[in-house]
Backbone as ProteinMPNN parsed JSONL, in Angstrom:
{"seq_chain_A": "XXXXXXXXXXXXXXXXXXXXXXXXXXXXXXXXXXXXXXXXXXXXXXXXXXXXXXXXXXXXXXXXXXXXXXXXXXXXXXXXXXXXXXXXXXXXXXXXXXXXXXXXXXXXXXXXXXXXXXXXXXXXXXXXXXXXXXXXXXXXXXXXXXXXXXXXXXXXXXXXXXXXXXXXXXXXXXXXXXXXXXXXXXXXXXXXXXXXXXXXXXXXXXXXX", "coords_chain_A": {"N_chain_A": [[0.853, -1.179, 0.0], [0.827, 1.808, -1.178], [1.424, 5.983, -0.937], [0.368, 7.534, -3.821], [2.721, 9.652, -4.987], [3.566, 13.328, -5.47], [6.298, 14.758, -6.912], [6.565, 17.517, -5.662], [5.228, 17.321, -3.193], [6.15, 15.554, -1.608], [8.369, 14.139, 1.295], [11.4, 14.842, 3.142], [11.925, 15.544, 5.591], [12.37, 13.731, 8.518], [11.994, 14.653, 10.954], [9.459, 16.35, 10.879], [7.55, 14.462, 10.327], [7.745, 12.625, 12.241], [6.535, 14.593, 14.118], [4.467, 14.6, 12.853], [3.298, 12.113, 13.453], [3.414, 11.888, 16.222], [1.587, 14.036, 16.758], [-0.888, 13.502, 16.213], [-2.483, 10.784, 16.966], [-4.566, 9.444, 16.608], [-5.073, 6.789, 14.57], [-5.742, 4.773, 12.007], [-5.528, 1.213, 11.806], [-4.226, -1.349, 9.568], [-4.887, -4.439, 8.468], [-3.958, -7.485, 6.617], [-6.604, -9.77, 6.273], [-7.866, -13.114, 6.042], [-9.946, -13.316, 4.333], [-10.837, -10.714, 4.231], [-9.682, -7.301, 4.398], [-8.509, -6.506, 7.928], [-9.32, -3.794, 9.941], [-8.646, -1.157, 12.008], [-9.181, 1.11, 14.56], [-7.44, 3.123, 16.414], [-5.581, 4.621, 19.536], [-2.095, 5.443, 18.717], [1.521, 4.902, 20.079], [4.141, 6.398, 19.468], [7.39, 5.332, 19.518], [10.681, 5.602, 19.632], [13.55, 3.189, 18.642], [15.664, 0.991, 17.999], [16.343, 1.006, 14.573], [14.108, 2.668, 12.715], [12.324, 2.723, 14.774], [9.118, 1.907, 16.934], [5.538, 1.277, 17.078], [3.335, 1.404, 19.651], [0.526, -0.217, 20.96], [-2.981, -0.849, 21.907], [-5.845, -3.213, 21.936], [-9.494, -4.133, 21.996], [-9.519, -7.373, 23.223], [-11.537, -9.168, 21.85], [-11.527, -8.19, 19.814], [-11.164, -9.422, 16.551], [-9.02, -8.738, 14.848], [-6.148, -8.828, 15.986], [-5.346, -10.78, 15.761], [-4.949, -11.553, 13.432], [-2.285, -10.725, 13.249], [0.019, -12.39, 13.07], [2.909, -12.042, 11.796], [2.247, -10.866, 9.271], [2.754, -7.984, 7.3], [1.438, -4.857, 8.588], [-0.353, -2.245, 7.74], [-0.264, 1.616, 9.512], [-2.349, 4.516, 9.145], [-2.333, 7.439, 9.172], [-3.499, 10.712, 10.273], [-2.787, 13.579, 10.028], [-3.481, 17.396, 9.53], [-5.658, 18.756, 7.949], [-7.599, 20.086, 5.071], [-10.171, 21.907, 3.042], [-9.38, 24.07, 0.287], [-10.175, 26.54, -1.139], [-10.687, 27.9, -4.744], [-11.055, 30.677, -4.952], [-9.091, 31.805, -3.443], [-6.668, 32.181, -4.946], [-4.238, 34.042, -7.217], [-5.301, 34.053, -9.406], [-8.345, 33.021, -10.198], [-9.695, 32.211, -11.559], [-8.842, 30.169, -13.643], [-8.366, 28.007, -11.719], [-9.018, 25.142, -9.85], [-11.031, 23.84, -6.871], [-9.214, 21.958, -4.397], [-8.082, 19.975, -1.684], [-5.877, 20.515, 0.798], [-3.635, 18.585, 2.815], [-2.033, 16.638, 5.067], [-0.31, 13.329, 5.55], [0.596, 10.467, 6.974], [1.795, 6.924, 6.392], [2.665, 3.885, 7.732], [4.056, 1.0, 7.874], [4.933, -2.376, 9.085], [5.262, -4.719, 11.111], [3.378, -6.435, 13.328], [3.164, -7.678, 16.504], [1.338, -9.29, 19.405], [1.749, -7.98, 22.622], [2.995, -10.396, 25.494], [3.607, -10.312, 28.131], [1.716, -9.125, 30.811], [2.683, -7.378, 32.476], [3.875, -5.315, 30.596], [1.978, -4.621, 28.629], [0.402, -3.343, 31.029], [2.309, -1.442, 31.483], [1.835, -0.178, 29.211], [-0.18, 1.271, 29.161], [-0.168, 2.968, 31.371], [1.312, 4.4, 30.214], [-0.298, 6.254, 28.592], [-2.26, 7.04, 29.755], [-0.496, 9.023, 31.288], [0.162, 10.638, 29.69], [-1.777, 11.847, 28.346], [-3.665, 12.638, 30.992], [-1.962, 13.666, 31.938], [-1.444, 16.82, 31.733], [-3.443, 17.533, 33.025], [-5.27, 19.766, 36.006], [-6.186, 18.234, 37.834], [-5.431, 15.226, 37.485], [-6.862, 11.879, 36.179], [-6.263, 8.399, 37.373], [-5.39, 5.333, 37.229], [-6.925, 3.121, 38.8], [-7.861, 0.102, 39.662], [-7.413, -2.819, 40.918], [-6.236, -5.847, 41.995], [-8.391, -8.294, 41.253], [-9.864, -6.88, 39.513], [-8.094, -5.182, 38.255], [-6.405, -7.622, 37.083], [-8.527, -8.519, 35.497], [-9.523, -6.298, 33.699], [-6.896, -6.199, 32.519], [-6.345, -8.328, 31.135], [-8.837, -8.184, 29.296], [-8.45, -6.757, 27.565], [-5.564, -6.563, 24.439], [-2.323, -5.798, 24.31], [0.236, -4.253, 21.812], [2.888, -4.442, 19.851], [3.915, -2.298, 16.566], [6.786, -3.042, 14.529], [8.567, -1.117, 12.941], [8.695, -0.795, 9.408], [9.154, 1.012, 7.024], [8.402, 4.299, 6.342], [5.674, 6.108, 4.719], [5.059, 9.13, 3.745], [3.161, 12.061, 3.011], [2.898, 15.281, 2.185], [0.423, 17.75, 1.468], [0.294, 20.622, 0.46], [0.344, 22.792, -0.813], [2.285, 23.245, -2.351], [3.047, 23.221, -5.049], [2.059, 25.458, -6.128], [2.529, 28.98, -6.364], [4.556, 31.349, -4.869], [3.0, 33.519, -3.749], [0.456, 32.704, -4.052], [0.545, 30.875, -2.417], [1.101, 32.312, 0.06], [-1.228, 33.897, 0.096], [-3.655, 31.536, 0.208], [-2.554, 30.829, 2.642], [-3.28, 32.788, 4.429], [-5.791, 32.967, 3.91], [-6.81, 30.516, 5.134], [-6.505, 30.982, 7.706], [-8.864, 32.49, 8.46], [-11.074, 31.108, 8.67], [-13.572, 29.341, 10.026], [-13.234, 27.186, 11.086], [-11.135, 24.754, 13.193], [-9.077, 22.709, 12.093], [-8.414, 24.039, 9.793], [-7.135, 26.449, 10.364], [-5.052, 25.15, 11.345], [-3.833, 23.713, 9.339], [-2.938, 25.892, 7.715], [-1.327, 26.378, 9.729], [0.721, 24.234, 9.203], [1.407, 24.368, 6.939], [2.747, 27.276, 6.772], [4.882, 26.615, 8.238], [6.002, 24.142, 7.017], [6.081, 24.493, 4.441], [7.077, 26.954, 3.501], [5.929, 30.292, 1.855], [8.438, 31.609, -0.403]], "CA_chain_A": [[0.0, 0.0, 0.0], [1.576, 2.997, -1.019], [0.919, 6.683, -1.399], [0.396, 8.398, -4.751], [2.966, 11.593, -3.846], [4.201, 13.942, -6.949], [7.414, 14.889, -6.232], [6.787, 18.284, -5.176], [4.311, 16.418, -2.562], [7.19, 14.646, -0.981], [8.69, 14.813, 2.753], [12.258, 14.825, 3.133], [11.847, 15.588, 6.818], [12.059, 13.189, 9.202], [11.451, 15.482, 12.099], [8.161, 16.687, 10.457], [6.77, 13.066, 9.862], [7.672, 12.206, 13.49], [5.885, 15.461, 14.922], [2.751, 13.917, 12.527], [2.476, 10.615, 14.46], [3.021, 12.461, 17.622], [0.506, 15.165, 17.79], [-1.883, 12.664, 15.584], [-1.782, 9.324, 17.385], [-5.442, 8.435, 16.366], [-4.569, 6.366, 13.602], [-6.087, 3.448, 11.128], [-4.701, 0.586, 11.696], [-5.082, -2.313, 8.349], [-3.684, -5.885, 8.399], [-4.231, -8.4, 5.935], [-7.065, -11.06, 6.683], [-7.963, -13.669, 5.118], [-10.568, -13.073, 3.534], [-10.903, -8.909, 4.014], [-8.649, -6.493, 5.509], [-9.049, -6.115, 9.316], [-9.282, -2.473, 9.969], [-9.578, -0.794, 13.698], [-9.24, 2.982, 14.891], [-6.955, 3.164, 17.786], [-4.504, 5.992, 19.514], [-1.03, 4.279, 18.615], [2.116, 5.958, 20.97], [6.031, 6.102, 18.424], [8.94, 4.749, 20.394], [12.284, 5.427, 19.218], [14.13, 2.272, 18.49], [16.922, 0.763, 16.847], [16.025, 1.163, 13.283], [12.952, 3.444, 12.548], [11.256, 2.818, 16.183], [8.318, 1.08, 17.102], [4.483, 1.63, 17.433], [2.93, 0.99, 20.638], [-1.072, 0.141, 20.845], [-4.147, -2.096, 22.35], [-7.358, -2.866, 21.03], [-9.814, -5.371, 22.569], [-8.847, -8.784, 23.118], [-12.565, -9.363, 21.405], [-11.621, -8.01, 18.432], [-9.806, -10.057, 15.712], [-8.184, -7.91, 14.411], [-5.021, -8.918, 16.727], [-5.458, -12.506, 15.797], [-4.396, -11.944, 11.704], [-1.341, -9.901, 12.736], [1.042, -13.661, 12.332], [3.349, -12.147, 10.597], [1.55, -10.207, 8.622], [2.704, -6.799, 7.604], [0.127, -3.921, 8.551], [-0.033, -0.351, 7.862], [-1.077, 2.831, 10.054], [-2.105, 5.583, 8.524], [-2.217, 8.931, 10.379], [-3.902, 11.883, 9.098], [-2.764, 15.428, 9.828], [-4.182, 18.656, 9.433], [-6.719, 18.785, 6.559], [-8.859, 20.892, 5.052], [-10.409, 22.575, 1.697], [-8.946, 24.808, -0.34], [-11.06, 27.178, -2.807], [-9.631, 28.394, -5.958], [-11.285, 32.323, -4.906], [-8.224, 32.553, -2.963], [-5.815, 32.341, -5.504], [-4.308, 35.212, -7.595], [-6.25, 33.838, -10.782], [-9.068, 31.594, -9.757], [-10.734, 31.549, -13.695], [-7.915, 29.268, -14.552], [-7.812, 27.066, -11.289], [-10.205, 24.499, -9.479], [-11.143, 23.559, -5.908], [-8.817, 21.14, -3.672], [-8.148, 19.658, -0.359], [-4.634, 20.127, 1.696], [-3.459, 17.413, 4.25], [-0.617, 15.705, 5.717], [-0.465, 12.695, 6.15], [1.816, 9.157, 6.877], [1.328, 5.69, 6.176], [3.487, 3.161, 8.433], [3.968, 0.08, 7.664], [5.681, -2.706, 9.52], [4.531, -6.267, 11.49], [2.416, -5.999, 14.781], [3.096, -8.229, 17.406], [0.849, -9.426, 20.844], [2.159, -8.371, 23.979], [2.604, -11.282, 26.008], [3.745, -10.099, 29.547], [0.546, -8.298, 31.211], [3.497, -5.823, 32.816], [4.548, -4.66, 29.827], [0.635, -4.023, 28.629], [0.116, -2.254, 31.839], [3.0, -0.262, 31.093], [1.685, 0.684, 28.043], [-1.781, 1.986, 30.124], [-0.015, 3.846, 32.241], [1.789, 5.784, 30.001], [-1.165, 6.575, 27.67], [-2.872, 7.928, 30.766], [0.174, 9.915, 32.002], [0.436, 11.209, 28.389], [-3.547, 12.364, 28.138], [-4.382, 13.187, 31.63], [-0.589, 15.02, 32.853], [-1.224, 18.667, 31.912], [-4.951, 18.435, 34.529], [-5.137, 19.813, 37.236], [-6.634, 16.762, 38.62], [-5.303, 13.906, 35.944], [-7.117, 10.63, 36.554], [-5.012, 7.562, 37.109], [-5.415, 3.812, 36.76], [-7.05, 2.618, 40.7], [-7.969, -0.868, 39.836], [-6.151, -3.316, 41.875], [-6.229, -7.045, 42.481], [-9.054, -9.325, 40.847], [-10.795, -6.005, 38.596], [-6.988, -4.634, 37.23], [-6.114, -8.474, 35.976], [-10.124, -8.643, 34.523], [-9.007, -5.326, 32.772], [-5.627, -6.586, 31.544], [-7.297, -9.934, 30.411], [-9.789, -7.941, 28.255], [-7.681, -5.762, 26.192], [-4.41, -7.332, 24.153], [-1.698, -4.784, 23.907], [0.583, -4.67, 20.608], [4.029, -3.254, 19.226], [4.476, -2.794, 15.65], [8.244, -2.543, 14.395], [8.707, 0.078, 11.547], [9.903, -0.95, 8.664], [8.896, 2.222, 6.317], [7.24, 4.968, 6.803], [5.77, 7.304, 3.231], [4.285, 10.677, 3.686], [2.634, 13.026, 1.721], [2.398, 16.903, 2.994], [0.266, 18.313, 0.339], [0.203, 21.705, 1.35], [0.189, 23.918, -1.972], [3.837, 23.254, -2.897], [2.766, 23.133, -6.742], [1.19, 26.753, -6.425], [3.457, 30.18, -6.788], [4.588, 32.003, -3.16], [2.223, 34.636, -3.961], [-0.843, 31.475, -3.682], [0.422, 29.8, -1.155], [0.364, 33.388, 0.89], [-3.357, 33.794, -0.127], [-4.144, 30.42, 0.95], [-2.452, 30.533, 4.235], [-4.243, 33.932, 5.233], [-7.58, 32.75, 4.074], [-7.229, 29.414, 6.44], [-6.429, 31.444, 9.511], [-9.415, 33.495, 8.76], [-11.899, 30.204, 8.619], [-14.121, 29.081, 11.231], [-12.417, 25.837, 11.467], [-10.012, 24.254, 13.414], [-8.509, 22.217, 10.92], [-8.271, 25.147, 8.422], [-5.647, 26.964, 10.706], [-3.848, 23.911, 11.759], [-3.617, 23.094, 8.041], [-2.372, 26.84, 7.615], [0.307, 26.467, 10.745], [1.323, 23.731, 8.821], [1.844, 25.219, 5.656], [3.735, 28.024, 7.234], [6.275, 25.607, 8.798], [6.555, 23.169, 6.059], [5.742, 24.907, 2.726], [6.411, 28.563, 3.539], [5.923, 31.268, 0.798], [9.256, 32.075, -0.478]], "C_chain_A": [[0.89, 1.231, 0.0], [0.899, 4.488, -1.694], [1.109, 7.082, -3.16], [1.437, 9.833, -4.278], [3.707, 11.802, -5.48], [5.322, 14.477, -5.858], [7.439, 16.451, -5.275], [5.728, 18.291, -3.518], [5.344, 16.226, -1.199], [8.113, 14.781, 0.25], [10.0, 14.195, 2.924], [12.803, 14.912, 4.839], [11.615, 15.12, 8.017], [11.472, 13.962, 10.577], [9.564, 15.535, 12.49], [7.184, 15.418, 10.494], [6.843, 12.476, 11.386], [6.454, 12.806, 14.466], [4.233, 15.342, 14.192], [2.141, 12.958, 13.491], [1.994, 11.092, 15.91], [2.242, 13.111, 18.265], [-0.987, 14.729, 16.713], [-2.096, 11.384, 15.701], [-3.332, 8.751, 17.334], [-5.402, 7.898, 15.143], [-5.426, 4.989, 13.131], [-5.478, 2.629, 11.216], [-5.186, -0.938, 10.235], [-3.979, -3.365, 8.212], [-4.315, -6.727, 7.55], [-4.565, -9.391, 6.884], [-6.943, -12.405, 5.465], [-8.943, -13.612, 4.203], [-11.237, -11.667, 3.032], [-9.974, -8.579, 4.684], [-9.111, -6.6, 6.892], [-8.378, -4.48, 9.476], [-9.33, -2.342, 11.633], [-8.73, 0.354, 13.711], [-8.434, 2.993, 16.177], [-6.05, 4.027, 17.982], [-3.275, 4.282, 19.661], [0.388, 5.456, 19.454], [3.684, 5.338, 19.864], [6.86, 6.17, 19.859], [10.075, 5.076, 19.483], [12.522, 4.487, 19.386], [15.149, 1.922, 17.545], [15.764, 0.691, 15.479], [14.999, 2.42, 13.379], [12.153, 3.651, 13.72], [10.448, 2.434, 16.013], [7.019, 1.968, 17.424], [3.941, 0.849, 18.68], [0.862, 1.063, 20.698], [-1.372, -1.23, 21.451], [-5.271, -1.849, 21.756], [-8.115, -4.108, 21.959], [-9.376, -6.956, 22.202], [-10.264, -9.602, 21.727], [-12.484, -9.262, 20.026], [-10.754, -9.074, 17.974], [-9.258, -9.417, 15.396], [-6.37, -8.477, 14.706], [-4.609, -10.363, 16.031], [-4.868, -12.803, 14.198], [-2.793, -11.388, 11.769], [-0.244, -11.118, 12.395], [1.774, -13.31, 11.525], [3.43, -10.993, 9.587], [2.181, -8.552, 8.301], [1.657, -6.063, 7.192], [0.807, -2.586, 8.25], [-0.599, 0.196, 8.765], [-1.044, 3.668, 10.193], [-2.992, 6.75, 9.543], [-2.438, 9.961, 9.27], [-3.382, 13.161, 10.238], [-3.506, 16.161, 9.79], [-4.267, 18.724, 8.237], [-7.511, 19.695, 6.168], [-8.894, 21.615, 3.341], [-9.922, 23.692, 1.443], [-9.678, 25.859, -1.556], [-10.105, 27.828, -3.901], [-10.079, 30.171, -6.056], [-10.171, 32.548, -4.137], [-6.79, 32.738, -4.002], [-6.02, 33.614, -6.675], [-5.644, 35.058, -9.328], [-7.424, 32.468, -10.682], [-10.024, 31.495, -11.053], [-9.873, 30.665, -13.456], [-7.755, 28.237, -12.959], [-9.368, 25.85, -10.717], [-10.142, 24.381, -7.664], [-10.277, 22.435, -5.627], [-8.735, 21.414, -2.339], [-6.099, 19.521, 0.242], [-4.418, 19.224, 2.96], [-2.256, 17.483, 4.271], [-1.082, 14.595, 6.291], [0.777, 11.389, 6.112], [1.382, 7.958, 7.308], [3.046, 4.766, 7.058], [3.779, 2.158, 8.684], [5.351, -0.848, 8.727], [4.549, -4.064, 10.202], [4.465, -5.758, 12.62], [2.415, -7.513, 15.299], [2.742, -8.148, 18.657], [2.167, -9.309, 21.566], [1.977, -9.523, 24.941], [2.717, -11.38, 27.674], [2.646, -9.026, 29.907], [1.771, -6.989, 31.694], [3.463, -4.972, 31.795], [2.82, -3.666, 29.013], [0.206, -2.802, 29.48], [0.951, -1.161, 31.988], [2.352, 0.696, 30.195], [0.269, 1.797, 28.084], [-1.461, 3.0, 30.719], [1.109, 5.37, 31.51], [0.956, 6.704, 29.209], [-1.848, 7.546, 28.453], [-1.818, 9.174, 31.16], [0.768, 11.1, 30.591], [-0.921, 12.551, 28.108], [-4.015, 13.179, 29.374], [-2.747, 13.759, 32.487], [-0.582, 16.103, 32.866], [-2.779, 18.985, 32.288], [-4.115, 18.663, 35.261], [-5.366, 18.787, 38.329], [-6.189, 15.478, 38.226], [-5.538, 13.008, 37.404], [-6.017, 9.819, 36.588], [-5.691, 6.565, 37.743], [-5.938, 3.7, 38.535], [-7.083, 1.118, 40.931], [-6.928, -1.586, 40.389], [-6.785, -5.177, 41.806], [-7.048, -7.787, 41.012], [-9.121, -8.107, 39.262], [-9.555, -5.621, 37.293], [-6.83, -6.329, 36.205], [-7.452, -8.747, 34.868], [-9.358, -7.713, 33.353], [-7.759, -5.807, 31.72], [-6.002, -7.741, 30.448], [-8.431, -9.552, 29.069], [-8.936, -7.137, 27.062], [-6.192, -6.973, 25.72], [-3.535, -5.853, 23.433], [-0.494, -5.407, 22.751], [1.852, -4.047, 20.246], [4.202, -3.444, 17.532], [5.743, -1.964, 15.241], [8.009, -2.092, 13.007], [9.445, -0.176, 10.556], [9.957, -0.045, 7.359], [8.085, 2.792, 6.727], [6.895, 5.88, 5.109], [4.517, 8.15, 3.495], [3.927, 11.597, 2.878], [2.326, 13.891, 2.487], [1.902, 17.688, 1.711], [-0.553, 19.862, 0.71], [0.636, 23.255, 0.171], [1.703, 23.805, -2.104], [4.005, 24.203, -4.173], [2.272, 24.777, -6.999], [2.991, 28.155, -5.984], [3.319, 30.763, -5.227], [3.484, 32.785, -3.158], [0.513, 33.707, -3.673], [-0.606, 31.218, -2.532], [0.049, 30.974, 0.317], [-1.4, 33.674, 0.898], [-4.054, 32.974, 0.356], [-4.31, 30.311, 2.59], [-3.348, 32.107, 4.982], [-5.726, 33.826, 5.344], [-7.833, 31.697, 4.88], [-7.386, 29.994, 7.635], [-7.662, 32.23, 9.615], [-11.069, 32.823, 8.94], [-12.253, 29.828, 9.366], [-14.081, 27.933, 11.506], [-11.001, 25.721, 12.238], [-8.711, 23.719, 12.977], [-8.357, 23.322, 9.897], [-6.879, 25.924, 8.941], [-4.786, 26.269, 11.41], [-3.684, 23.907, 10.482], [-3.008, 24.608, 7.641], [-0.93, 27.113, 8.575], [1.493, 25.427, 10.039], [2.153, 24.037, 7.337], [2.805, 26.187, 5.575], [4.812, 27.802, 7.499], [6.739, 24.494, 7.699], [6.569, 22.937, 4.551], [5.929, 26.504, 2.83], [6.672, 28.972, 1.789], [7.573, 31.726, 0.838], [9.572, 33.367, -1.508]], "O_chain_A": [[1.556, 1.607, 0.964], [0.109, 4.452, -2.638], [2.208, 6.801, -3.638], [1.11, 10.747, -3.521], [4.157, 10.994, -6.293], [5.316, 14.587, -4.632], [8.205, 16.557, -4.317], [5.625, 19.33, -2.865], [5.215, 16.709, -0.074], [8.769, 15.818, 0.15], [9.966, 12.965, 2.886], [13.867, 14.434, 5.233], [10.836, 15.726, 8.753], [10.392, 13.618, 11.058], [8.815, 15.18, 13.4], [5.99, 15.607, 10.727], [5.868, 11.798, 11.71], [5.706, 12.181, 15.218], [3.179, 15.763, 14.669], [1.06, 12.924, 14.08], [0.951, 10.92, 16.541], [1.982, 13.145, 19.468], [-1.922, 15.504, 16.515], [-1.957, 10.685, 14.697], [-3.522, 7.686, 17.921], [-5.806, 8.737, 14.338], [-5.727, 4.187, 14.015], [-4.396, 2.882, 10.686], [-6.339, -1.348, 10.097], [-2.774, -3.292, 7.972], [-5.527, -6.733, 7.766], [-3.881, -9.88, 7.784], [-6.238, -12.565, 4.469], [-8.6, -13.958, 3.073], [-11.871, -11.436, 2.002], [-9.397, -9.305, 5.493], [-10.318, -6.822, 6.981], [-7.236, -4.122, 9.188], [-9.873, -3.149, 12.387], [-7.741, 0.527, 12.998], [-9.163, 2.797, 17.15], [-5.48, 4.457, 16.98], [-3.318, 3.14, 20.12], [0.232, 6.676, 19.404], [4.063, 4.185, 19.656], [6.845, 6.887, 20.859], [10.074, 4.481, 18.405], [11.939, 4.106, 20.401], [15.402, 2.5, 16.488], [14.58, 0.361, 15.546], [15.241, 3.195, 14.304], [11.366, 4.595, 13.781], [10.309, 2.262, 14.802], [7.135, 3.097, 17.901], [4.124, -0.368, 18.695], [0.138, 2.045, 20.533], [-0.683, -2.244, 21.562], [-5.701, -0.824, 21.228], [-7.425, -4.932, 22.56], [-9.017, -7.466, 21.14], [-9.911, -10.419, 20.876], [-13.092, -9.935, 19.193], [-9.853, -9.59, 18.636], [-8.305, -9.581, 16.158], [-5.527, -8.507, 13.81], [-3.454, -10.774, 15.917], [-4.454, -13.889, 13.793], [-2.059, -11.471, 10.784], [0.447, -10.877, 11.406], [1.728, -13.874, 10.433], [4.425, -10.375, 9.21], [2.012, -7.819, 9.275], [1.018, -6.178, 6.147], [1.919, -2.086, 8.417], [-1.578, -0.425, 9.178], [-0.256, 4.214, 10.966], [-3.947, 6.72, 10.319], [-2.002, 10.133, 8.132], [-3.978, 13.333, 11.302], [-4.617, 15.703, 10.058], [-3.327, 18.758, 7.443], [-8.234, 20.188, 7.034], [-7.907, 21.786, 2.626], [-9.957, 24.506, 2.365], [-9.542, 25.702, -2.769], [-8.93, 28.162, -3.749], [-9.625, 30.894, -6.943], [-10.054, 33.764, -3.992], [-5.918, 33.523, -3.631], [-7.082, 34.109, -7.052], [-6.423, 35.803, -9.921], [-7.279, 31.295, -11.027], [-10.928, 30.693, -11.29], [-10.433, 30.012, -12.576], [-6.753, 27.534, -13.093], [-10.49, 25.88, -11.223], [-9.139, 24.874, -7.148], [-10.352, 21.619, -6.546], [-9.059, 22.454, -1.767], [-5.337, 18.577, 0.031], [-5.109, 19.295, 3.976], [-1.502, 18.225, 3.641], [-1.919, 14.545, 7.191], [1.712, 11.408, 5.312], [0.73, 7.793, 8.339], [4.213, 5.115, 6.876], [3.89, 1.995, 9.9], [6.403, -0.307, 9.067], [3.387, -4.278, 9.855], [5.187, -4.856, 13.043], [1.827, -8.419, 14.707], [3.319, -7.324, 19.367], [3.204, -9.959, 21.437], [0.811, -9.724, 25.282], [2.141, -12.214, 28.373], [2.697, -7.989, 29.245], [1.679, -5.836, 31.272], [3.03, -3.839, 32.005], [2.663, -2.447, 28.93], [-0.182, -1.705, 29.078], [0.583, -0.096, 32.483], [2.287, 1.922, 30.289], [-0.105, 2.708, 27.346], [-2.208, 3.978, 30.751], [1.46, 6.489, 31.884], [1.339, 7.866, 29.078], [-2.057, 8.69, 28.05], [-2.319, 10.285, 31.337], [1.549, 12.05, 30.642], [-0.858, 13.737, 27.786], [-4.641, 14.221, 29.18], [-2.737, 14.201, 33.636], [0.061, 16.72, 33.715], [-3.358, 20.052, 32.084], [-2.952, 18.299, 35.435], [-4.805, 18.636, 39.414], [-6.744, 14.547, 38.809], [-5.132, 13.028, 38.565], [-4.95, 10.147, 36.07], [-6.477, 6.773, 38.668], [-5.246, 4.232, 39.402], [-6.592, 0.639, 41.953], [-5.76, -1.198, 40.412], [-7.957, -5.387, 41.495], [-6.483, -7.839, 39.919], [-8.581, -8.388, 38.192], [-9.707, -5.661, 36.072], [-7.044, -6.367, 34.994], [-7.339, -9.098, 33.693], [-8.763, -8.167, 32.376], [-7.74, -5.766, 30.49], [-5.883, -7.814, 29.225], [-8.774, -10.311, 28.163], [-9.041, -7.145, 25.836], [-5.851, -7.933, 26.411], [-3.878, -5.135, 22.495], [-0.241, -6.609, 22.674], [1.8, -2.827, 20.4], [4.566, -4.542, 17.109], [5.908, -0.758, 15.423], [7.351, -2.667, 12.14], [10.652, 0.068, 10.553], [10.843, -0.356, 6.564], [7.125, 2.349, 7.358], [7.856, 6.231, 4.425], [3.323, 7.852, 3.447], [4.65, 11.838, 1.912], [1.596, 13.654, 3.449], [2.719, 18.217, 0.958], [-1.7, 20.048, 1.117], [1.084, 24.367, 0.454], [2.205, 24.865, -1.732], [4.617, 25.25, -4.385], [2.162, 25.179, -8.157], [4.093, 27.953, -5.474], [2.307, 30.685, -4.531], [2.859, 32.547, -2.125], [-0.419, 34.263, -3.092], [-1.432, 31.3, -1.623], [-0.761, 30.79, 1.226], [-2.353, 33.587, 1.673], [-5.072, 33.314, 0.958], [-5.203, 30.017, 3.384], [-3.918, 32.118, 6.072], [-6.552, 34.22, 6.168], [-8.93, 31.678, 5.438], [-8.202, 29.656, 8.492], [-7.819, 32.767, 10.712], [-12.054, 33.507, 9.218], [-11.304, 29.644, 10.128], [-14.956, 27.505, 12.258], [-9.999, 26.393, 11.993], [-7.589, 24.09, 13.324], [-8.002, 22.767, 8.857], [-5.846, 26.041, 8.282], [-3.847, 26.759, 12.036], [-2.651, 24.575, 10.527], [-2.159, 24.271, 6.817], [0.093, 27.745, 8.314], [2.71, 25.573, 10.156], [3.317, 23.863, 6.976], [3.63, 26.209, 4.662], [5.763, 28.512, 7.173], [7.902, 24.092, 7.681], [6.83, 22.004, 3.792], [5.097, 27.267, 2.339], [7.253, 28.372, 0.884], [8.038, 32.15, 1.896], [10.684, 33.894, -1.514]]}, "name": "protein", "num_of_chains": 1, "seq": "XXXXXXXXXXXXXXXXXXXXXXXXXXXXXXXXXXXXXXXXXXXXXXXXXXXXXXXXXXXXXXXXXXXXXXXXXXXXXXXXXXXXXXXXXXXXXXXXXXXXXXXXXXXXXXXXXXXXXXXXXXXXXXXXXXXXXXXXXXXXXXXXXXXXXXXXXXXXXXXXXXXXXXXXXXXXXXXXXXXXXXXXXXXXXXXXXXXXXXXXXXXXXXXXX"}
């Protein structure tokens, strides 16, 4: 499974592709079944590791999903900051059409069960200390005895090892500094979220030169 990217598309920046997974960790995950893909939606946490580094994730024990990975290499693809583009912001919009800017990265590599419950409950406790560390109050894990191993017993936690990653930041490259300025002023001025994330990004990784 690989992207479509035109060359002026194309991410040269490992940094940038890291700081995707990281501040976008709800991610698709897709493994070859046998007879369809198995798909599932889960936040996945990047490890540094020898080579490319590792993905860290759980999903229910219920699901199959876990049960095709044998092996198997999966992808999981991570979307970015997205959003539409009109062709009234550019300097000549007779001559252009409507599109959509993203970022995004596809991650391929084999997903293997955790088999030590520690190492699972590691992977709980940092998800929590990741999500609920900048409350004032952050929740944290209480179960204990019979209820925590129930808990551990229901979920099956997962690492997959990285063996490519291919990104596409399509973020008006292809368009003239003088567009891509037009663009990025009309996102910040949009009553979306995604419109001036997809403009911060543009700024930082496509500026107008």
């Amino acid at each position: 499974m690989s992207i479509y990217t035109p060359r002026a598309f194309s991410v040269a920046d490992e940094a940038a592709v890291t700081r995707l997974i990281d501040d976008h960790p709800f991610a698709t995950l897709i493994t070859p079944g046998a007879t369809e893909p198995q798909v599932s939606h889960v936040p996945l946490q990047y490890r540094a590791a020898p080579g490319k580094g590792v993905l860290l994730g759980h999903m229910a024990r219920a699901n199959p999903h876990w049960q095709q990975f044998a092996g198997r290499n999966s992808v999981a693809v991570f979307h970015g900051p997205h959003t539409y583009v009109s062709p009234s912001w550019y300097t000549d919009p007779a001559h252009a059409v409507p599109t959509w800017n993203y970022a995004i990265a596809h991650v391929h590599g084999v997903a293997e069960p955790m088999t030590d419950p520690a190492e699972t409950r590691a992977l709980l406790d940092d998800l929590v200390a990741r999500y609920e560390g900048g409350r004032a109050k952050p929740w944290h894990l209480q179960l204990e005895g019979r209820e925590l191993a129930a808990m551990l017993d229901a979920i099956v936690g997962f690492r997959l090892t990285i063996e490519r990653i291919d990104a596409k930041f399509k973020l008006s490259q292809n368009r003239s500094a003088d567009d891509r300025e037009r663009v990025i002023t009309a996102l910040r001025g949009e009553p979306y979220a995604e419109s001036v994330a997809t403009a911060d990004w543009m700024e930082r990784y496509a500026p107008p030169r």
